[in-house]
N, C-alpha and C positions, 0 to 999 in steps of 0.2 A: 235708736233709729232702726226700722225693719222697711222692707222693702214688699209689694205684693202686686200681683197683677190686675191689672183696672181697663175698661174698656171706654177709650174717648174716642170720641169721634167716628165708631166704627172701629177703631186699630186699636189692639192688646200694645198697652205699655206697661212697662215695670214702675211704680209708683213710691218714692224713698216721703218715709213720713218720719218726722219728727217731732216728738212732743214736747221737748224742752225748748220749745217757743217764747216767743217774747207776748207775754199774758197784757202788757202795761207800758205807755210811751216813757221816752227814754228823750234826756234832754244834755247834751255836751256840755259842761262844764270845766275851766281850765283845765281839758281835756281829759276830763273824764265822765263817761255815760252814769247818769244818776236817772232814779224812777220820778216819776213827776207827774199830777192829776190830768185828766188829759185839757179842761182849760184850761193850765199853764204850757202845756204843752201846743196847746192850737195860738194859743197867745205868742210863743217862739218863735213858730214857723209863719204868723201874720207879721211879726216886726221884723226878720228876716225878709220874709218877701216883698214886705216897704222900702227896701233900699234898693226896687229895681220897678222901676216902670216907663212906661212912653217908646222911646225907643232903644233904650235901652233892655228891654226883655223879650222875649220870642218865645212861640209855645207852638209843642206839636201835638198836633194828632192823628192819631190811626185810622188811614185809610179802610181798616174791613171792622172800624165803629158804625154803629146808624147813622141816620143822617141826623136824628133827635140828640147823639152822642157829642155827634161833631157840631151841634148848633150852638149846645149848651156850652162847649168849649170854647168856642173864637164866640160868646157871648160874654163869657168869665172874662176871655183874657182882653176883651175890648171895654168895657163895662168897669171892672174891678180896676186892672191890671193896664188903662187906657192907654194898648196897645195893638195895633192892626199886625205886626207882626206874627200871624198864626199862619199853619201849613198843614193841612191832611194829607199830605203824599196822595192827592187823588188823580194822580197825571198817568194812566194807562192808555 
């Protein structure tokens, strides 16, 4: 890991990188992380996320997304996920 300085947003921050990153999805098994293609791996996380919908799920969004960000979002979670339970914190 090294560290170097980078300029976002107009402001100098100190930037920590690291390369021994995760290259490949990674799938839990009687708990333990094994590597795995990534359609078994989207496959996971679709049957996982099948044992939650209606009113049982809720999904947020961020307020300083587009409006295209946040359409697409409470489109997913209404659509997919047939849940009206979505929130952009957009109460300023």
């Amino acid at each position: 890991m090294y560290s170097q300085q980078e300029t976002f947003e107009g402001k100098e921050v100190n930037v920590k990188r690291d390369y021994a990153r995760l290259t490949q999805p990674l799938v839990r098994r009687n708990g333990r992380l094994e590597p795995v293609s990534w359609d078994e791996a989207l496959a996971t996380a679709a049957e996982g996320l099948s044992a939650f919908s209606g009113e049982s799920f809720g999904f947020f969004s961020c307020s300083k997304a587009t409006n295209e960000v946040n359409y697409i979002a409470q489109k997913w979670a209404r659509m997919v996920m047939a849940s009206n339970n979505i929130d952009s914190c957009n109460r300023t």
